[in-house]
C-alpha positions as CSV (number, residue, x, y, z in Angstrom):
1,X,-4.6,-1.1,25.9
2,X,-2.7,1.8,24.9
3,X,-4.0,5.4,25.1
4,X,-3.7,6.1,21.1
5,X,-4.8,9.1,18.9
6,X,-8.7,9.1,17.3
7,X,-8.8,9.1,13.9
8,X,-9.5,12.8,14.1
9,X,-6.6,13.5,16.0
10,X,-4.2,11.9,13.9
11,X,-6.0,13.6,10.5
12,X,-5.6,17.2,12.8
13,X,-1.6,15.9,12.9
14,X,-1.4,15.0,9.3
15,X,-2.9,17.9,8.1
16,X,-0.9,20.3,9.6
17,X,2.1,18.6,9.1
18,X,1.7,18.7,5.3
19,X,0.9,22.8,5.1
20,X,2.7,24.7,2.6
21,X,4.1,21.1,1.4
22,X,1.7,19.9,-0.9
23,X,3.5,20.8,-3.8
24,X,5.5,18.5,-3.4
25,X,4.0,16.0,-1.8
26,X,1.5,15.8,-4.9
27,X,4.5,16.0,-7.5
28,X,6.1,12.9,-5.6
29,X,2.8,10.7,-5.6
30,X,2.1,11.7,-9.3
31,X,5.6,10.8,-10.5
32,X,4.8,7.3,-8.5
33,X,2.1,6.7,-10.1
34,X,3.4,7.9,-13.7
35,X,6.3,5.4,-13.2
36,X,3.9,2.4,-12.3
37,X,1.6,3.2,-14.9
38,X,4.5,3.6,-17.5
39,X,6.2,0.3,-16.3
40,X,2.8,-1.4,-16.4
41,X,1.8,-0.6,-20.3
42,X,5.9,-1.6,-21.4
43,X,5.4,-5.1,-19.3
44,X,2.4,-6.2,-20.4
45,X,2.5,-8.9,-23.4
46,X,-1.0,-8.9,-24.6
47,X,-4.6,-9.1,-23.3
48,X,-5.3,-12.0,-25.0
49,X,-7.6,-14.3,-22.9
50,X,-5.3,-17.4,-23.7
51,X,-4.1,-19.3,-20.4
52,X,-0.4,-19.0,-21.3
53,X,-1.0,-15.4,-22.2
54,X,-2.2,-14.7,-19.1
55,X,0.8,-16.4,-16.9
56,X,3.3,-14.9,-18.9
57,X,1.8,-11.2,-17.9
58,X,1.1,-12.8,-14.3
59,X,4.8,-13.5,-14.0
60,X,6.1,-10.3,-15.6
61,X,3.6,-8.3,-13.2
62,X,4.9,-10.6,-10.0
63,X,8.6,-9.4,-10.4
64,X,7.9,-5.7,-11.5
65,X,5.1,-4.9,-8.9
66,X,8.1,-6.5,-6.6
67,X,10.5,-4.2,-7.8
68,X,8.0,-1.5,-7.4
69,X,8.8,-1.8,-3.4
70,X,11.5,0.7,-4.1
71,X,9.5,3.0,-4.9
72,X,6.9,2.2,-1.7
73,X,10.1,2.4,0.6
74,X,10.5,6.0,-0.8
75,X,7.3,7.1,-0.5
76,X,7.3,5.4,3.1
77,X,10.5,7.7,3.9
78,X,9.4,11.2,2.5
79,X,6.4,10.9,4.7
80,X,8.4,10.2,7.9
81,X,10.3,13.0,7.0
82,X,6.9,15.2,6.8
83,X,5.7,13.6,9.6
84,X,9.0,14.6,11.7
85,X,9.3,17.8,10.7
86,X,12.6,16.9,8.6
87,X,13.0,18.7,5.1
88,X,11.1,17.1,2.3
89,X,11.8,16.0,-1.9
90,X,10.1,15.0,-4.5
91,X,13.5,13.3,-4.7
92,X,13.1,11.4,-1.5
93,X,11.0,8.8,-3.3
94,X,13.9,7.1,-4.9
95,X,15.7,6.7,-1.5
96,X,14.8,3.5,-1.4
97,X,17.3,2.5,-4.3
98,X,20.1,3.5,-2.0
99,X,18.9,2.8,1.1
100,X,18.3,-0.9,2.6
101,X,17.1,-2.1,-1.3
102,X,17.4,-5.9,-0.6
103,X,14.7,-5.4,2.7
104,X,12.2,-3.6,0.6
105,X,12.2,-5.9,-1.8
106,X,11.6,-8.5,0.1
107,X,9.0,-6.9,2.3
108,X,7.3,-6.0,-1.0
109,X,7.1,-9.6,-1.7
110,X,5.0,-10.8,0.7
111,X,2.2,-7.9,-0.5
112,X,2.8,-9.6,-4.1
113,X,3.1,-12.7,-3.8
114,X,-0.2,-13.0,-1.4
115,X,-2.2,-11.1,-3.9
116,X,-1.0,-13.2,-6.5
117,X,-1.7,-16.1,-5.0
118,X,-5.3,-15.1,-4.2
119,X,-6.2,-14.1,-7.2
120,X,-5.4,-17.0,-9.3
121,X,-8.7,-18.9,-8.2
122,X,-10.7,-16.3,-9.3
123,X,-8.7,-15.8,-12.4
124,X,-9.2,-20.2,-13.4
125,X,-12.9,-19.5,-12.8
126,X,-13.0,-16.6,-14.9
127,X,-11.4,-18.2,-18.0
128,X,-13.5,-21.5,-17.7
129,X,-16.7,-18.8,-17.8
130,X,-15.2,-16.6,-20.1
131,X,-14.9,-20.6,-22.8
132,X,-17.8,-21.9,-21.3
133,X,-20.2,-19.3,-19.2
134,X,-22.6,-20.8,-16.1
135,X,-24.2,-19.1,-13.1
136,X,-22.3,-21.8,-11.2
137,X,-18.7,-21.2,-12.7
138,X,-19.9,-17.2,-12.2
139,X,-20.8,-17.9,-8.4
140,X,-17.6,-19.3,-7.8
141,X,-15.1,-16.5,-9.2
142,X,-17.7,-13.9,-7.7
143,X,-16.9,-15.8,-4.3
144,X,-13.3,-16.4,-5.1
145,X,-13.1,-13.0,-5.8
146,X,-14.5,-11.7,-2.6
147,X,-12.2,-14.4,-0.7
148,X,-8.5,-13.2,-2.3
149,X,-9.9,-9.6,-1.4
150,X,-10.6,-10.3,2.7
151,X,-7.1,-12.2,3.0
152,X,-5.3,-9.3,0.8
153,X,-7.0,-6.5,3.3
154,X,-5.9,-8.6,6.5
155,X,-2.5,-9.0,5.1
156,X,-2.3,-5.4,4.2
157,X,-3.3,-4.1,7.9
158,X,-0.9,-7.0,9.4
159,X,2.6,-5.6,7.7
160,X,1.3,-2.3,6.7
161,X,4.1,-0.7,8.9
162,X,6.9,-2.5,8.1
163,X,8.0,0.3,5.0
164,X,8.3,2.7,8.4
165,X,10.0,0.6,10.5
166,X,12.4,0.1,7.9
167,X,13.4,3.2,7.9
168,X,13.6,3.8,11.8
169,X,15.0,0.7,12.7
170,X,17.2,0.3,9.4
171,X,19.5,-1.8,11.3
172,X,16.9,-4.9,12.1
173,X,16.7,-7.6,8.8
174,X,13.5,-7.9,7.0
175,X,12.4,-10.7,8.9
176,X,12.4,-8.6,11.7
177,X,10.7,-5.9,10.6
178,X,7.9,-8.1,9.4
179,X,7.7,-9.5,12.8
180,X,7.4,-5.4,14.1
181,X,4.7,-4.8,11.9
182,X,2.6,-8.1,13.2
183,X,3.3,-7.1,17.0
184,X,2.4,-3.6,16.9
185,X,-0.5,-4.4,14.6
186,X,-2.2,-6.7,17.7
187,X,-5.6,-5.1,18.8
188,X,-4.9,-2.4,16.3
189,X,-5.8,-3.6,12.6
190,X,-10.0,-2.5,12.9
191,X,-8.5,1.1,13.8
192,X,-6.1,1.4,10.7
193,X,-9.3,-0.7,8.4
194,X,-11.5,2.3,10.0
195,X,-9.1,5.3,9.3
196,X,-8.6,4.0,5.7
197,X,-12.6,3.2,5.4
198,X,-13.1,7.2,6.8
199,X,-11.2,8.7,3.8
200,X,-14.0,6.7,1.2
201,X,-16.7,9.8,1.6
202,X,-13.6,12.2,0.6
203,X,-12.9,10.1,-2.6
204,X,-16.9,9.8,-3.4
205,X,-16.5,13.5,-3.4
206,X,-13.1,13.6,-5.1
207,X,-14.2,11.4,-7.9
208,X,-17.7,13.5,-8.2
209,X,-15.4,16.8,-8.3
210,X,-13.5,15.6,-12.5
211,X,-10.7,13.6,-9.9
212,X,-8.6,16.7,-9.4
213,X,-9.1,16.9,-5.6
214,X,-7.9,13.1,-5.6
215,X,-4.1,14.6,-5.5
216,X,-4.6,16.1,-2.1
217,X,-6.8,13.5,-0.6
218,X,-3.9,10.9,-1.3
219,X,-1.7,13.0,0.2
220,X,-4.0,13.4,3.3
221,X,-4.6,9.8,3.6
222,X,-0.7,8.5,3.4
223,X,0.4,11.5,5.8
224,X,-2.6,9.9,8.4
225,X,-1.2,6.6,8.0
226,X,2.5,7.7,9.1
227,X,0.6,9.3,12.0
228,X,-0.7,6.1,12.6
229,X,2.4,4.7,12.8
230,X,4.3,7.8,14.7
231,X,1.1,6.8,17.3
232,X,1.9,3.3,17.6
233,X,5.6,3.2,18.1
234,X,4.7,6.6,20.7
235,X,2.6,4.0,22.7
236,X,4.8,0.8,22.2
237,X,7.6,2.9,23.6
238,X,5.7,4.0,26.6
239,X,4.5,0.2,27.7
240,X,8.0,-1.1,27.7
């Protein structure tokens, strides 16, 4: 087992790291999150509760959300520049248009197309209770529900490096970086489930506080992540 960073250590790293660049670093997750919301309300059809109604919206979401990798291969790079000391943008998070598009699509697939997949039990229950309601048929989406969210958290933590590897290893395909992301991620999914689990009392807080100090815990909790990662490749490197 490697010798890796606490969770404290690597929130001392991201912290620092990210003084006197918040600015931006706010600016660039607001603009991502502006663009999503935007590109959410203009590809949504209806919320009518009809079964072709909802596909159509499901399918619509399916290719935008993938498309929305571009912007999660940006994001990815800014923060590798913050966490190695290279010169941020609020730019930077369109770098994945012109850098390695095709891979980040395709790594952004597999995130979509599991939690679509998932979540279409729990959908079928819910229109069969929403036409004909029954603590059974409730039971069952309740359970489906819980199911689709285990297997999209495992997933998650499994390729949850691969937008960082793409960007340091640029020249391996996306097949390869998604094979990355499952090696280094051996022995070391509870630790990145308990450093995102330890940011939940700072969003209690943040929510309790009218959501304003939500801007800088995001920031926090991304720039620990790529600390994370910066960790994981430090110790991969020195077991070879």
């Amino acid at each position: 087992m490697g010798n890796y960073k606490s969770a404290a250590e690597l929130k001392g790293i991201a912290k620092e790291q990210s003084l006197g660049k918040y600015g931006t670093l706010i600016g660039a997750n607001v603009l991502i999150f502006a663009i999503q919301l935007l590109v959410s309300g203009i590809t949504t059809v209806s919320t009518s509760g009809s079964i072709i109604i909802v596909i159509i919206n499901n399918l619509i979401s399916l290719i935008v959300n993938i498309l929305l990798g571009l912007l999660m291969s940006g994001k990815a790079y800014l923060y590798m520049n913050l966490l190695y000391s290279q010169p941020v943008a609020t730019s930077d998070i369109f770098f994945g248009f012109r850098q390695q598009p095709q891979k980040a699509v395709v790594i952004q697939s597999v995130f979509v197309l599991v939690d679509f997949l998932v979540s279409i039990p729990a959908q079928i229950f819910m229109i069969l209770y929403i036409n004909k309601p029954s603590s059974n048929l409730m039971a069952a989406m309740i359970f489906a529900l819980a199911l689709g969210i285990i297997i999209n958290v495992y997933i998650s933590l499994v390729y949850s490096q691969s937008y960082f590897i793409l960007h340091d290893f640029p020249d391996r395909s996306a097949k390869e970086i998604l094979a990355t992301s499952r090696r280094l991620m051996q022995g070391n999914k509870f630790r990145l489930f308990y450093l995102n689990v330890s940011f939940l009392p700072l969003y209690i807080l943040g929510c309790i506080a009218m959501f304003v100090p939500l801007l800088w815990i995001g920031v926090y909790r991304y720039a620990t992540s790529c600390a994370f990662y910066q960790d994981l490749i430090a110790v991969a490197g020195q077991e070879r």
